[in-house]
C-alpha positions in Angstrom: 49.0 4.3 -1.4 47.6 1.6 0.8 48.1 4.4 3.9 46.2 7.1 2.1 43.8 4.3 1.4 43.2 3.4 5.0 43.2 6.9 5.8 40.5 7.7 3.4 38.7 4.9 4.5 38.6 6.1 8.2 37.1 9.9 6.8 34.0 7.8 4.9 33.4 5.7 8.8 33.5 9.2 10.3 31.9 11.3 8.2 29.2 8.4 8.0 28.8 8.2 11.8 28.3 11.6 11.5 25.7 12.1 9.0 23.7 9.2 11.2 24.2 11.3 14.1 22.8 14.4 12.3 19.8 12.4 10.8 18.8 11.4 14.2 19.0 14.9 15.8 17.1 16.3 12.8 13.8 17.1 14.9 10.2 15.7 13.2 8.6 18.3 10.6 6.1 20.4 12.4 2.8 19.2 10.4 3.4 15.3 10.7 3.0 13.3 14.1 5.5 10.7 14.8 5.9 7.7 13.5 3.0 5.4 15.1 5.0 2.6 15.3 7.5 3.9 17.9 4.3 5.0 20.2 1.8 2.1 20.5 0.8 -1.7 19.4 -0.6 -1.4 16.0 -2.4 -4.1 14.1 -2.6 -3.3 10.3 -4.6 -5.5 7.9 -3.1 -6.6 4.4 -5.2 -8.4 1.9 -2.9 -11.1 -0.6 -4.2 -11.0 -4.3 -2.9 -12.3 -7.3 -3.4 -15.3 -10.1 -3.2 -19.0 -8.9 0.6 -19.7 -8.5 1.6 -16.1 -8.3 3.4 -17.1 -5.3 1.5 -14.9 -3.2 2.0 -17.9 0.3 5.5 -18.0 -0.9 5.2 -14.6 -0.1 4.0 -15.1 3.0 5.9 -17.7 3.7 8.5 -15.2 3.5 7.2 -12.5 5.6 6.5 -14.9 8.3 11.1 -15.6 8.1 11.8 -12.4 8.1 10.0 -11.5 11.6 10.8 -14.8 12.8 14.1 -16.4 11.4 13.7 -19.6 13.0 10.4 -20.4 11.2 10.3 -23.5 9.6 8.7 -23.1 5.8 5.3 -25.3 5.4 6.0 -26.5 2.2 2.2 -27.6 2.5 1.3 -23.6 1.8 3.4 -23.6 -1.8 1.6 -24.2 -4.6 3.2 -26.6 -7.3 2.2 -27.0 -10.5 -0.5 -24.9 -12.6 -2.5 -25.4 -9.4 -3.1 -23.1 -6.2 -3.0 -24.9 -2.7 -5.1 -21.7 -1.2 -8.0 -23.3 -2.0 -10.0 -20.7 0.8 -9.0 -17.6 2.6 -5.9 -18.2 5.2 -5.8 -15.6 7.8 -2.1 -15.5 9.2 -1.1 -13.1 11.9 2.9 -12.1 11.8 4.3 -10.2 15.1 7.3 -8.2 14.3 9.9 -5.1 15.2 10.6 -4.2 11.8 14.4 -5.4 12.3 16.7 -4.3 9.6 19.3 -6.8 8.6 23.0 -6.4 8.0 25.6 -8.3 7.3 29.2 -8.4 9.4 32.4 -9.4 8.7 33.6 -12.1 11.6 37.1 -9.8 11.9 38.2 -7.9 15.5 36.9 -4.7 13.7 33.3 -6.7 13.5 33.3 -4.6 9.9 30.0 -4.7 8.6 30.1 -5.9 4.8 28.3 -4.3 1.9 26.9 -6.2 -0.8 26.2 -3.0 -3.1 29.6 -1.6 -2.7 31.4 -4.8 -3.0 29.2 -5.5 -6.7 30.5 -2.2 -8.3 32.5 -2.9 -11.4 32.0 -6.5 -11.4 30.8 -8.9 -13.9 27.9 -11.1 -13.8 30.0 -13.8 -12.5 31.7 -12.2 -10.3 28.2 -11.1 -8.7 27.1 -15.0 -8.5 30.2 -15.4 -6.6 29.7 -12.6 -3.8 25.5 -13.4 -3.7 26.7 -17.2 -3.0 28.8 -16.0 -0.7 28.2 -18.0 2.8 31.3 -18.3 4.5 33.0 -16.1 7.3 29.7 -13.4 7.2 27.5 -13.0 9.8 23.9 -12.0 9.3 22.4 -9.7 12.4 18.8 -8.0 12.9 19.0 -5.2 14.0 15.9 -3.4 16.0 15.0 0.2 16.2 15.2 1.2 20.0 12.6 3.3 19.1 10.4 0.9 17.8 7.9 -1.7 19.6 5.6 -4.7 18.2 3.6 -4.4 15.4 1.0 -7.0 14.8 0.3 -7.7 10.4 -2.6 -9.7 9.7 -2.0 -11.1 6.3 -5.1 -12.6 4.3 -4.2 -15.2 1.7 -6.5 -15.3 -0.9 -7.2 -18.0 -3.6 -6.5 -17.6 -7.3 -9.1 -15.6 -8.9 -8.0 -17.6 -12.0 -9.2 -21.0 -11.3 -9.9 -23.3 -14.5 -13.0 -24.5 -12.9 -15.6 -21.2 -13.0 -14.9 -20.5 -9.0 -14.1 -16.7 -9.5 -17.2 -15.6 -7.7 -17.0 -18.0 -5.1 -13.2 -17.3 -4.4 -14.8 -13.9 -4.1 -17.5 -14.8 -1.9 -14.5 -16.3 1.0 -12.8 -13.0 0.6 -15.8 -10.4 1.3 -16.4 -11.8 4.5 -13.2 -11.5 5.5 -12.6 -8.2 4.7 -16.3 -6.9 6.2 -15.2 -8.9 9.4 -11.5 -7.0 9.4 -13.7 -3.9 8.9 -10.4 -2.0 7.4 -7.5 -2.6 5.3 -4.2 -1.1 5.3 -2.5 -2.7 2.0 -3.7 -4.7 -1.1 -0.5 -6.6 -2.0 -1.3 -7.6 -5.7 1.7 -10.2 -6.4 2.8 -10.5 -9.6 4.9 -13.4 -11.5 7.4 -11.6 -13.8 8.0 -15.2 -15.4 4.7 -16.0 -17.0 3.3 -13.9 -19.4 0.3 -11.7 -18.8 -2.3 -14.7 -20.5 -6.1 -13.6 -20.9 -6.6 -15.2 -17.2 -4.6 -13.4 -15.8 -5.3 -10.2 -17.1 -8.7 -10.8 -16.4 -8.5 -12.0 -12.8 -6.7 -8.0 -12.2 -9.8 -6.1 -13.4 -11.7 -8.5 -11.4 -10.3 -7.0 -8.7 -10.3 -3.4 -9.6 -13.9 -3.6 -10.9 -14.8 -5.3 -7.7 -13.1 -3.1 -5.5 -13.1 0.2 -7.0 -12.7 2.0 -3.4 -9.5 0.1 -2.5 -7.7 0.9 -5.3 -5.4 3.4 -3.7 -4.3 0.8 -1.3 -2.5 -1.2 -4.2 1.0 -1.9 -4.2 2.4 -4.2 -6.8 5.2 -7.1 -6.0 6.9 -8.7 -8.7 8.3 -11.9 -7.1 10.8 -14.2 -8.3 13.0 -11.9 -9.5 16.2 -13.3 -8.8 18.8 -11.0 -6.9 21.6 -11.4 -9.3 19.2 -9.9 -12.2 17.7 -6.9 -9.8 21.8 -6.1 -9.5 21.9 -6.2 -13.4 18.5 -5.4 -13.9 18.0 -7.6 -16.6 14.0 -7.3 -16.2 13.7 -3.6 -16.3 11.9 -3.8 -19.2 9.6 -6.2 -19.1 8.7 -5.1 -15.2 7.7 -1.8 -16.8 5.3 -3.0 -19.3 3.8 -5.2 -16.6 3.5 -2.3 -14.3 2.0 0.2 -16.8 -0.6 -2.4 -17.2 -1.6 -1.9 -13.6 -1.0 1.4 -13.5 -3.8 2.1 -16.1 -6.2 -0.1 -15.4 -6.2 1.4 -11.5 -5.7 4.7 -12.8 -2.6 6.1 -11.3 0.9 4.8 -10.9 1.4 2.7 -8.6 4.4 1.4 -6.1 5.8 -1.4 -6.5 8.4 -3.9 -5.1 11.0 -6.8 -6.5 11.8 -9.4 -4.3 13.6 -13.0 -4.9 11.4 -15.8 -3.1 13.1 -18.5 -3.7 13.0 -19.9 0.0 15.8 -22.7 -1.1 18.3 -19.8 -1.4 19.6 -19.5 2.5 22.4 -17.8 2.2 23.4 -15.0 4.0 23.8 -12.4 1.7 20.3 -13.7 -0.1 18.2 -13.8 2.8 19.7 -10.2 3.8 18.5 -9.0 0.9 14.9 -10.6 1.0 14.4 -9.5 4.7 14.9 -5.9 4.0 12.8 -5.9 0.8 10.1 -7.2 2.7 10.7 -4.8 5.5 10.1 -2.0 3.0 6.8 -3.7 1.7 5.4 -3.7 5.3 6.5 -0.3 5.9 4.4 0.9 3.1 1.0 -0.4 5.0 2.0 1.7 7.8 1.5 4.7 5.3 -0.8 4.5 3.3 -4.5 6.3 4.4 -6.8 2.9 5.5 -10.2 2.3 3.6 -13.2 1.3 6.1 -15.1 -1.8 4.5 -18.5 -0.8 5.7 -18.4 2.3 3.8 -17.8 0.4 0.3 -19.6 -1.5 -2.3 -18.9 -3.9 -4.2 -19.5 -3.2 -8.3 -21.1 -5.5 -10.2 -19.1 -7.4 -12.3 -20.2 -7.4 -16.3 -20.9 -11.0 -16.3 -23.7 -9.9 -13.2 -25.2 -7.5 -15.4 -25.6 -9.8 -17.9 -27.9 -11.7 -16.3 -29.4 -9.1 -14.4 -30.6 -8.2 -18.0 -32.2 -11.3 -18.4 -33.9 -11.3 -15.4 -34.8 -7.5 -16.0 -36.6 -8.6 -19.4 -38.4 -11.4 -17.5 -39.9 -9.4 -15.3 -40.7 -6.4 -17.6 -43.2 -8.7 -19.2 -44.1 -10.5 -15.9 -45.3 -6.7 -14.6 -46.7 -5.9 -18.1 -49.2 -8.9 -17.3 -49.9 -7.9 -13.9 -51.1 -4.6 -15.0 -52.8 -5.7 -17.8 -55.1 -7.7 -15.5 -56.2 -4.6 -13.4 -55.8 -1.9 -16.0 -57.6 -1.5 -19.8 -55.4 -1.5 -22.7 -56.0 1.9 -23.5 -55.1 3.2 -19.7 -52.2 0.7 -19.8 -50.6 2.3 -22.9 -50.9 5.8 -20.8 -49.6 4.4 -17.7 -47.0 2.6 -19.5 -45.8 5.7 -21.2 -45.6 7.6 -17.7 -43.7 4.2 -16.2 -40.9 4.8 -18.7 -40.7 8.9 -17.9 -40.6 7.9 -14.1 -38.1 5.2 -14.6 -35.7 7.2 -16.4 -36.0 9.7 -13.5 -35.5 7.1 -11.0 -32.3 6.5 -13.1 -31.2 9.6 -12.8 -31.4 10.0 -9.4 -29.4 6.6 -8.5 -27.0 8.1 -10.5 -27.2 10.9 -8.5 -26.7 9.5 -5.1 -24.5 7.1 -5.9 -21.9 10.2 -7.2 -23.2 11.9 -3.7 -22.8 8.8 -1.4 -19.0 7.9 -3.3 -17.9 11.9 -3.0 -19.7 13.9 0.0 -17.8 12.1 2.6 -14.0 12.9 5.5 -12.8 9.6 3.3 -8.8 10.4 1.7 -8.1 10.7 -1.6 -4.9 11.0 -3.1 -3.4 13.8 -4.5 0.0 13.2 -5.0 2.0 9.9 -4.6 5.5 9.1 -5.1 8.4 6.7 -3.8 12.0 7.2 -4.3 14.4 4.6 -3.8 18.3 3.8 -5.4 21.5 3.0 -3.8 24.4 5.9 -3.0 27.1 5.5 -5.2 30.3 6.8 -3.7 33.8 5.8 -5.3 36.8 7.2 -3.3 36.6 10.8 -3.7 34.8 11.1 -6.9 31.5 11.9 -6.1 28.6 14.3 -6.7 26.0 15.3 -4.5 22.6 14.1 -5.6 19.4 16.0 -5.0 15.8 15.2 -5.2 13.3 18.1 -5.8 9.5 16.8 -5.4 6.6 19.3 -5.9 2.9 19.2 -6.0 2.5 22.9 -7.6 -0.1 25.0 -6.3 -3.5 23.7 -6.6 -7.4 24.3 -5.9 -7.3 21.4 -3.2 -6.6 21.7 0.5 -3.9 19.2 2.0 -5.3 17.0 4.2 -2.8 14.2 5.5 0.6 14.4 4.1 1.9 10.6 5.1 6.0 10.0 4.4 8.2 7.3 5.1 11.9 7.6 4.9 15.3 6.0 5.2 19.1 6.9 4.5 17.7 10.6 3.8 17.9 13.9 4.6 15.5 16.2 4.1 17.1 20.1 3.5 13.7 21.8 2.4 10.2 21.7 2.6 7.3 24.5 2.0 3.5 23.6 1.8 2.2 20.7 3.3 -1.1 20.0 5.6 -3.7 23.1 5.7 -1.8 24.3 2.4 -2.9 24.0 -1.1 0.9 23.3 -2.0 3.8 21.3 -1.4 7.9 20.3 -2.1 10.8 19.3 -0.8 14.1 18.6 -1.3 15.8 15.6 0.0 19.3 14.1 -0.5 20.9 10.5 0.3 22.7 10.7 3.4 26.7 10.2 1.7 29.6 9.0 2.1 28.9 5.2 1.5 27.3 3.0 -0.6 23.6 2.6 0.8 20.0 2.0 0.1 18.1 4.8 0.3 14.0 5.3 0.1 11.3 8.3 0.3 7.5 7.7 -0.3 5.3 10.2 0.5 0.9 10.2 0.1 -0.7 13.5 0.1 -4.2 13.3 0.5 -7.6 15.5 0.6 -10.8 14.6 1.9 -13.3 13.6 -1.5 -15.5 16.0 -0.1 -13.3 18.3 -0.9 -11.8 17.8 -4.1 -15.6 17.1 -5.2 -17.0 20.3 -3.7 -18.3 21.8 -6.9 -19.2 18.8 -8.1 -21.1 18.0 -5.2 -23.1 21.0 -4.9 -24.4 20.4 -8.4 -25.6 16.9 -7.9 -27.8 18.4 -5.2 -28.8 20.8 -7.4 -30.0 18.5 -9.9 -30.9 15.7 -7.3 -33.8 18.0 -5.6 -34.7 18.9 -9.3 -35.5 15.7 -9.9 -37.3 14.8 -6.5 -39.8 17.1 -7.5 -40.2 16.2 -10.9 -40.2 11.8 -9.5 -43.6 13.4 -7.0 -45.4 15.4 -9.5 -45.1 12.0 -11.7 -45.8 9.9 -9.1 -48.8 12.2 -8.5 -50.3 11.6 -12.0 -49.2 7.8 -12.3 -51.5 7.0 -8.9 -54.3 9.4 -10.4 -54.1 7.4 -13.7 -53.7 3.8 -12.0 -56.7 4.2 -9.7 -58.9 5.7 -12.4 -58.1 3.0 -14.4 -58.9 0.7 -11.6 -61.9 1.9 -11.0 -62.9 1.5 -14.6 -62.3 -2.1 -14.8 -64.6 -2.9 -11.9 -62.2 -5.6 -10.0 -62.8 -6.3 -6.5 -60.5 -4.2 -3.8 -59.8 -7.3 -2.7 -58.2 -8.5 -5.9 -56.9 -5.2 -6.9 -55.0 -5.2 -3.7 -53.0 -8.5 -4.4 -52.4 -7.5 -8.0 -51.1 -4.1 -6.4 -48.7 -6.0 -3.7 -47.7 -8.5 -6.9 -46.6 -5.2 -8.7 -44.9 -3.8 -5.7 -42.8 -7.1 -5.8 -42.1 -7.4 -9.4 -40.7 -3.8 -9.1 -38.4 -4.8 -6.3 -36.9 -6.9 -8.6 -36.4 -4.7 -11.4 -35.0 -2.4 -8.5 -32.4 -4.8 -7.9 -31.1 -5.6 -11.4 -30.9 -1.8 -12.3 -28.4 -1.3 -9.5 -24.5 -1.3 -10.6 -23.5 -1.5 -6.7 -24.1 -4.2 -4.2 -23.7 -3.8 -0.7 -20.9 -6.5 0.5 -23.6 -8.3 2.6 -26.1 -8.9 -0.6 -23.1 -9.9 -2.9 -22.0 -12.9 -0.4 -25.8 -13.5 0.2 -25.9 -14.2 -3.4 -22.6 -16.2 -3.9 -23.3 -18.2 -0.9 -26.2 -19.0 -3.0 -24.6 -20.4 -6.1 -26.3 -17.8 -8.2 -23.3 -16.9 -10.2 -22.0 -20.6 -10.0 -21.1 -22.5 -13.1 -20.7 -21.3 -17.2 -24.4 -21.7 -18.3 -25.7 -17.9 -18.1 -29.3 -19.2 -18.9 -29.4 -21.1 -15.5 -27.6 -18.5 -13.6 -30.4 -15.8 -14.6 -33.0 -18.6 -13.8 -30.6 -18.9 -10.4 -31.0 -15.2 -9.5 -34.9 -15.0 -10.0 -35.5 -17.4 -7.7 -33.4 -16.1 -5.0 -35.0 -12.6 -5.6 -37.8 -14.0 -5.3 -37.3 -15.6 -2.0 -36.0 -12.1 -0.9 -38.9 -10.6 -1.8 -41.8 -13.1 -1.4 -42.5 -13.6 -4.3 -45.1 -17.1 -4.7 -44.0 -19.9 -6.8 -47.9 -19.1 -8.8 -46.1 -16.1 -9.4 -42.6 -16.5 -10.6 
């Protein structure tokens, strides 16, 4: 028994050695380049989000061991407590290969051990015993020869959940980071599986999304602290899902997502071989995803900003209605006041308008179809059957424009569709044998232009409609005004400041109409301590007087 046994186990070795060989012969589909990361130096940008004491720099902390296993932790970067230590933005550069790591037994044979193989029909207990394991193993990175350097730059952000009102300001020291960065790669949202999803937290997430509605489909979601002995039993499948259908709606589409065991205290050999390669996978998912350039965004107003650019809005309603009042009779004010409202609801309509254009008409990627795959290869002796993975994005109106796939421990047997085709499948198996990780994620994109196109067309449409219909308004409203003007005998002179007081006041109103800031304007403003504090009475008060500045507006006149 023990020679069949031996014998058997020689046929897995070979026939492993030669699926490898195989895999590495298969030659690169025709419609994807190769892999940038085995051609040049790459830097890719990854913005850190998450609640205070998330663990998001534990994550870090992390990332910066696995390129560098010599690293010594800064225990000053770990949060304790109910309280973050990222108390700004903490840009951290990490240099790596993208090693994998395996573990080896110290034997003549140098056989290497595996930890998923070795776990089969074992109790909890007995899988304590083998994760503890730190004796007579040998722990090895092992670099792609294909591969070169590969520069992340991680930014560490504060808690958006601060119990002292600093939301927008923790906002304000991440926007200038990311216009500076001028594109992002990866929004790593981390996520503390422990504590439950309080109203904080939930409300520091659509922060974010609200905020950042264009990044969205950089989002990738890490649970951390999931220790590896329950990921083996998965003890926390449920409660992972219901966290991650939260996300999932309140970005709109599903979306990846990662477990990983921080604990930094565990140094073991076979827990730090597991962490390393769960963050390798993470980082590989940057290197997929389409980027998003940060000049091209906005930022969306958050509700609390509308709030009191209502306030202000009403303030200076009435502030106008007395300017006009003073060049205008009553009777040709109720006139002009009646156009004023037909005009601003065009004007409405066509910042509605442009903003649909300026969001959809451009080459920027949106997704079509996302999906990762990942499990380990069970193979026990010679009871085994062959498992296949069919993925399809049926036929569609929409053109393929980037089809973006990562793989490992795969082999892909079929594939129609694809770039340039309104279509696309495949049908991928794990590579046999042995017991190993596999993992396939995959982004097909099109441009918004052209998902939008009909949409598109019609907002022009309707946009040059109402051009025409804002002039011939415009038309009668300056007809009306002067006439009016003229009738109430003031001196040009006078009329003329009243005129430039209106122009101002309508600036203003402008402003507080708008549901998108440029990035520049929002830091402008949280710079300014606008938004700063609870009282919403002395944040409107706040806002008018740095509009005001912006727009020269005298003190006679605020």
């Amino acid at each position: 028994m023990t020679q069949q046994f031996n014998q058997l186990a020689v046929s897995f070795r070979s026939l492993k050695d030669n699926m490898k060989h195989a895999a590495a012969e298969t030659p690169a589909p025709p419609d994807l380049p190769p892999p940038p990361s085995y051609t040049q130096l790459l830097d890719y940008n990854i913005l850190l989000l998450g609640p205070s004491q998330a663990g998001k720099s534990t994550f870090l902390e992390s990332v910066k061991l696995y390129a560098d296993p010599t690293y010594v932790v800064k225990k000053q970067y770990i949060g304790l407590g109910n309280k973050s230590h990222t108390q700004f933005v903490r840009e951290e550069v990490v240099t790596t290969s993208l090693p994998i790591y395996n573990l080896y037994e110290p034997d003549e044979d140098n056989r290497e051990f595996d930890i998923f193989r070795s776990i089969v029909g074992k109790a909890r207990n007995g899988i304590r015993n083998l994760l503890n394991r730190d004796e007579n193993l040998n722990l090895r990175a092992e670099k792609d020869p294909r591969s070169t350097t590969i520069r992340f730059r991680f930014f560490d952000t504060p808690g958006l959940d601060d119990t002292n009102g600093n939301d927008i300001q923790n906002i304000a020291h991440i926007l200038p980071i990311l216009n500076q960065a001028k594109e992002f790669h990866l929004i790593i949202v981390v996520d503390r599986h422990q504590i439950p999803m309080l109203p904080s937290q939930t409300a520091a997430f659509r922060t974010y999304f609200e905020l950042f509605e264009e990044l969205k489909d950089l989002v990738t979601i890490v649970h951390t602290n999931v220790p590896h002995i329950d990921q083996f039993l998965r003890t926390y499948d449920e409660k992972l899902s219901e966290r991650l259908r939260f996300f999932n709606q309140i970005i709109g589409h599903d979306v990846p997502s990662s477990r990983i065991d921080c604990d930094l205290n565990e140094t073991g050999p076979v827990h730090v071989c597991l962490r390393q390669n769960v963050i390798r996978e993470i980082l590989k998912v940057a290197m997929i995803k389409t980027p998003v350039v940060i000049s091209k965004t906005h930022v969306c107003k958050l509700k609390m900003m509308t709030e009191v650019d209502d306030i202000v809005r009403r303030r200076y309603k009435d502030k106008l209605t007395s300017v006009r009042k003073a060049s205008i009779s009553q009777e040709k004010l109720n006139e002009a006041a009646q156009l004023e409202l037909e005009i601003e609801d065009t004007k409405r309509e066509i910042r509605i308008r442009n903003e649909r254009i300026r969001q959809h008409d451009t080459d920027g990627l949106v997704h079509l179809y996302e999906h990762r795959l990942e499990g380990i290869w069970f193979c026990l002796m010679l009871l085994y059957k062959e498992r296949e993975h069919i993925l399809e994005l049926p036929d569609q109106e929409y053109t393929i424009h980037s089809v973006r796939e990562d793989s490992q421990g795969v082999v892909i047997e079929n594939r129609s569709g694809g770039r340039n085709e309104t279509h696309w499948k495949v049908k991928i198996r794990p590579i046999t044998g042995f017991l190993r990780f596999y993992s396939y994620h995959v982004i097909l994109s099109t441009t918004k232009r052209t998902k939008h196109r009909q949409e598109i067309e019609n907002w022009k449409a309707e946009l040059d409609d109402l051009n025409d219909k804002l002039e011939r308004q415009s038309r009668r409203h300056i007809v009306m005004i002067v006439t009016a003007e003229l009738s109430a005998g003031g001196s040009s002179e006078t009329l003329e400041k009243l005129k430039s007081l209106e122009d101002k006041y309508s600036m203003v109103l402008e402003h507080t109409r708008a549901r998108t800031l440029p990035i520049d304007t929002f830091m402008d403003l949280a710079n300014a301590g606008v938004y700063q504090g609870t009282d919403i009475v002395r944040k409107s008060e706040a806002l008018e007087n740095f509009l005001a500045e912006k727009f020269g507006i005298e003190w006679s006149h605020r």
